[in-house]
C-alpha positions in Angstrom: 0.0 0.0 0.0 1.6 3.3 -1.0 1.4 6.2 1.1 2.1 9.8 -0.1 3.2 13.2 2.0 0.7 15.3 3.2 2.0 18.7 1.8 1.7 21.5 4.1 -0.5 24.4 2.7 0.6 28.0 2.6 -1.3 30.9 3.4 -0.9 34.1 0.3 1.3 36.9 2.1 -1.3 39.7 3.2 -1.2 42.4 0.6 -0.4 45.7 1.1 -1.8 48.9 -1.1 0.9 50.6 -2.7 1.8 54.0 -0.6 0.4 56.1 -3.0 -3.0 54.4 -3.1 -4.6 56.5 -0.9 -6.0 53.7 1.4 -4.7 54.8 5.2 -3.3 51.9 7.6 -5.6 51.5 10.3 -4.7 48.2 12.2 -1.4 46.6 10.7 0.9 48.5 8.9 3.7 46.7 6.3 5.6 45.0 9.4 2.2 43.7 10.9 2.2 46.1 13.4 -0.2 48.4 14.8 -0.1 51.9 13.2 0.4 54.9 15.6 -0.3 58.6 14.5 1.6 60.6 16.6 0.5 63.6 16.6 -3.2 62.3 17.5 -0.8 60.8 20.7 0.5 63.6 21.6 -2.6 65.6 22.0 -4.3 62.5 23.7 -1.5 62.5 26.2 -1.2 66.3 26.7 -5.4 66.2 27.5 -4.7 63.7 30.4 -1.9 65.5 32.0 -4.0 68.5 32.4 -7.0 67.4 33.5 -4.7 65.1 36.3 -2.8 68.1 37.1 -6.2 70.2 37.4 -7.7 67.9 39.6 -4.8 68.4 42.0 -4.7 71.9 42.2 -8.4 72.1 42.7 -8.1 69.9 45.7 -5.3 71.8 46.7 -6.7 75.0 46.6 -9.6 73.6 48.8 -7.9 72.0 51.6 -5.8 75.3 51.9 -8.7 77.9 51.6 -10.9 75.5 53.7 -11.2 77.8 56.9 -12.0 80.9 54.4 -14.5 78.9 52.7 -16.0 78.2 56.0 -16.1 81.7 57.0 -17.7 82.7 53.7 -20.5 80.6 54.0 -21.7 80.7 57.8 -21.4 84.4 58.0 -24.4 86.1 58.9 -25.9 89.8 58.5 -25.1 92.0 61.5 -28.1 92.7 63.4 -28.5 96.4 63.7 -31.7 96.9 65.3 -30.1 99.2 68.5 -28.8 101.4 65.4 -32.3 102.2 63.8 -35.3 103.5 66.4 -38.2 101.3 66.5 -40.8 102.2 64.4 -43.7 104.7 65.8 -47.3 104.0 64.5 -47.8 102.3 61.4 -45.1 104.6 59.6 -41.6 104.2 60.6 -39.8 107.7 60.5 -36.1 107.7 61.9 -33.6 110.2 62.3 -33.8 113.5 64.2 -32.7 117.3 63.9 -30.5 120.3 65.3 -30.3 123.4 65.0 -28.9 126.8 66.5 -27.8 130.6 65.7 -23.9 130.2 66.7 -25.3 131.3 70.3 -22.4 131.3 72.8 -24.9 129.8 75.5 -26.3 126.1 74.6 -30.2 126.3 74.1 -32.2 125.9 77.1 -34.9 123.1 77.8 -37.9 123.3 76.5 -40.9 122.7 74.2 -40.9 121.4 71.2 -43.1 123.3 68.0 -45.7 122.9 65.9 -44.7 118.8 64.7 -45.3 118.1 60.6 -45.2 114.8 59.4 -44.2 116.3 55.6 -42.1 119.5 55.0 -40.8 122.3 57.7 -41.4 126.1 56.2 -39.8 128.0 59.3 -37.3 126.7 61.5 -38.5 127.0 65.2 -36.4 129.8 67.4 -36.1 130.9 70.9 -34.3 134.0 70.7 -36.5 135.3 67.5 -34.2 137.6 65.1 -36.9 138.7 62.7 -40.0 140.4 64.5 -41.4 141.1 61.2 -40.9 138.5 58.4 -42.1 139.4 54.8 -44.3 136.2 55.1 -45.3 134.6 58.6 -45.7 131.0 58.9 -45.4 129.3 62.2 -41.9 127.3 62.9 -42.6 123.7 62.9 -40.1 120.5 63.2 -40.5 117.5 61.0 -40.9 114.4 63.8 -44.3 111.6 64.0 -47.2 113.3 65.9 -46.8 111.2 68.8 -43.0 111.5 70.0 -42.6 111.6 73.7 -41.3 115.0 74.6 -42.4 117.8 76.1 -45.1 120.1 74.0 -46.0 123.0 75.9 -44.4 125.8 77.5 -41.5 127.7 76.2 -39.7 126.9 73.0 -36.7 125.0 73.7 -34.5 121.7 73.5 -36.7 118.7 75.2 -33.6 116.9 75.4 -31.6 119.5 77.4 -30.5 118.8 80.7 -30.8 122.8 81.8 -33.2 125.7 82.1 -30.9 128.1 81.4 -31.0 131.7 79.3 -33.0 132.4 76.2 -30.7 131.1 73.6 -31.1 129.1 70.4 -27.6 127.5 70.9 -24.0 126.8 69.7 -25.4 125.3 66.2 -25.8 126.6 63.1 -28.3 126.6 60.2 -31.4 127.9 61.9 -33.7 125.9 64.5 -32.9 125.3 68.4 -29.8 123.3 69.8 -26.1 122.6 69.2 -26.8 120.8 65.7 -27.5 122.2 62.2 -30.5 122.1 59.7 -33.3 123.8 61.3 -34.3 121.4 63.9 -34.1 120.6 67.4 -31.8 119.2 69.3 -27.7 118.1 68.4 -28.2 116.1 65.1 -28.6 117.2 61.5 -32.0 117.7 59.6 -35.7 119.7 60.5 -36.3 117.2 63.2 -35.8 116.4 66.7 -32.6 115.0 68.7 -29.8 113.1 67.5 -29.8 111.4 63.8 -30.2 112.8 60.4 -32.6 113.8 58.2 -35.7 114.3 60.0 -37.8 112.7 62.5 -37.1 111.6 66.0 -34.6 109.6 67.9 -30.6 108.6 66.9 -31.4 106.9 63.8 -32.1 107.4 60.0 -35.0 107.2 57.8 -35.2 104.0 56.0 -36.0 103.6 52.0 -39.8 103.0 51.6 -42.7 105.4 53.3 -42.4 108.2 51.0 -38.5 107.7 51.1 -36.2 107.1 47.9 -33.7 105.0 47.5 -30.3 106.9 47.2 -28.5 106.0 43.8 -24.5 105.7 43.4 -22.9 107.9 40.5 -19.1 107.9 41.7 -18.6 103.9 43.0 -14.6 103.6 42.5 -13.3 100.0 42.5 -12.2 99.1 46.0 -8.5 98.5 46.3 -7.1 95.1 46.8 -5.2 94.2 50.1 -1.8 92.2 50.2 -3.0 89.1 51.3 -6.1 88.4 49.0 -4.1 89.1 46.4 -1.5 86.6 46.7 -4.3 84.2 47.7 -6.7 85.3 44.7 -9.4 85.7 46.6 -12.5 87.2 45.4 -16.2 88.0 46.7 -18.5 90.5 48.1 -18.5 92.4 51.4 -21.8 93.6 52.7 -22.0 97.2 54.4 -24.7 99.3 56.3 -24.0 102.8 55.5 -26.2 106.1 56.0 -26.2 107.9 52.9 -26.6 111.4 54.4 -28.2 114.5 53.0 -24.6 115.6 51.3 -24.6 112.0 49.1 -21.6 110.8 51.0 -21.5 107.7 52.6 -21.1 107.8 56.7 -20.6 105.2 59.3 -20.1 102.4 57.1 -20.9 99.1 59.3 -19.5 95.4 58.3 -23.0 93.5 57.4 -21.2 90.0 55.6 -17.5 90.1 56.6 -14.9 88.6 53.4 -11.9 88.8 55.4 -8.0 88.9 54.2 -8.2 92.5 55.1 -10.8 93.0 52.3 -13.8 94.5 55.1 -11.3 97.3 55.6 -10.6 98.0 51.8 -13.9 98.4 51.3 -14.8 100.7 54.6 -11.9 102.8 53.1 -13.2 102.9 49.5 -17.4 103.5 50.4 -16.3 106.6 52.2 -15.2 108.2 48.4 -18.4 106.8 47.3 -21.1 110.1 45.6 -24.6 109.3 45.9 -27.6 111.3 44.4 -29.4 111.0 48.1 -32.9 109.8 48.9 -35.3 112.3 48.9 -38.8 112.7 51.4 -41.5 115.3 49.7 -38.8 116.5 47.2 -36.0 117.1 50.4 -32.6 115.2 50.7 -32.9 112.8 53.5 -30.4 110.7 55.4 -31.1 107.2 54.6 -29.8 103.4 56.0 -29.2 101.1 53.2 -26.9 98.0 52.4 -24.4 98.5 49.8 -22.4 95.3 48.2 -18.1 96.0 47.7 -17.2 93.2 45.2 -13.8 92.4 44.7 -12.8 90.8 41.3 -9.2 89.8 40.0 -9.3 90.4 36.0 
């Protein structure tokens, strides 16, 4: 019985388009290899690097701002309730008045005048200068109907501590007292006591009631301190600040702290703030109001 060899079969070599037949490699090249484009590698490469090295910045950055963070977010208004009088009636009025003629003796205790709830015509006087005025109206303060001073008697400063001499005091501007504006009493404004604008008590009016919101038209940027710069640190600060008759910004209070020195830089910076200021019946008033500092790199 003859046998014969089993011949081994052989596979065709692969073939391979010519280079210049346009076809593109896309698994094995000529060696049976896989085909890299390398620029496509590079980019692929320089994508993962930066997003690696992002990620550790970022969590960087957190762990070492994590106290200001913190501080950022659990901050809370300022209360500043003992700053503003409580409301009389159903319509708040704050603020309060002063007055005087430059006398060398302070005004003497006494009655308040005629009380308006709108607009003064004639500041109220102890020591009267004019006996006969071209037109006579009766001197009046701007206050709430029912403030608790005293209402009869001689013209004078309810909140005085003396009954001295006739006098309309050391202040200037017209009205009774050691302040200025036409009212009575050491503050500024046609109203009664400490405070601006009008009204009684220590405090301010507030915007609402007949009272107009006082509108920024010089608001510099703030200036940057050391230390938030180098951090690049950015946000808001918060301030309470009475917008007085003159538009300029006084007593500027810390409402939402930022910190890195920043609540400073933006006390410093409000104070150069120009306002056109609220207005009550047509008159500049002196008004409470929050105002936001923000503090951007660019």
């Amino acid at each position: 019985m003859s046998t014969s060899a089993l011949e081994k079969p052989t596979l065709p070599d692969p073939e391979v388009p010519p280079a210049d037949s346009g076809y593109r490699l896309t698994m094995l090249d000529a060696e049976n290899s896989y085909a890299v484009d390398r620029k496509s590698f590079y980019y692929s490469y320089a994508i993962n690097m930066f997003t690696v090295l992002l990620v550790i910045w970022a969590s960087h950055w957190t762990f070492t701002h994590k106290e200001v963070l913190q501080k950022q977010v659990s901050t809370l208004a300022t209360d500043i309730g003992e700053y503003l009088p409580m409301p009389v009636g159903n319509k708040a009025m704050g603020g309060g008045g002063g007055g005087g003629d430059r006398d060398k003796l302070a005004a003497p205790k006494g009655a308040v005048p005629k009380i308006k709830t709108d607009i003064q015509i004639t500041p109220p006087a102890v020591v009267v200068r004019n006996e006969n005025p071209k037109l006579a109206v009766e001197p009046s303060v701007v206050a709430p109907p029912n403030i608790p001073v005293l209402k009869t008697g001689d013209l004078g400063d309810p909140l005085a501590k003396i009954m001295g001499a006739p006098s309309n005091g050391t202040g200037a501007g017209g009205g009774i007292g050691s302040g200025s504006g036409g009212g009575v009493g050491s503050g500024r404004g046609p109203g009664v006591g400490p405070g601006w604008g009008g009204g009684y008590g220590g405090g301010v009016y507030r915007v609402g009631n007949g009272v107009s919101a006082p509108v920024a038209v010089y608001d510099p940027e703030p200036d940057y301190s050391e230390e938030a710069r180098k951090a690049k640190y950015q946000g808001v600060v918060v301030l309470a600040v009475v917008v007085g008759p003159d538009g300029r910004a006084h007593d500027p209070r810390v409402q939402r702290s930022l910190g890195m020195g920043l609540d400073e830089k933006a006390i410093e910076k409000i104070k150069e703030w120009k306002f056109e200021p609220a207005k009550k019946d047509g008159v500049p008033v002196a008004v409470m109001v929050s105002i936001e500092v923000s503090f951007h790199l660019y």
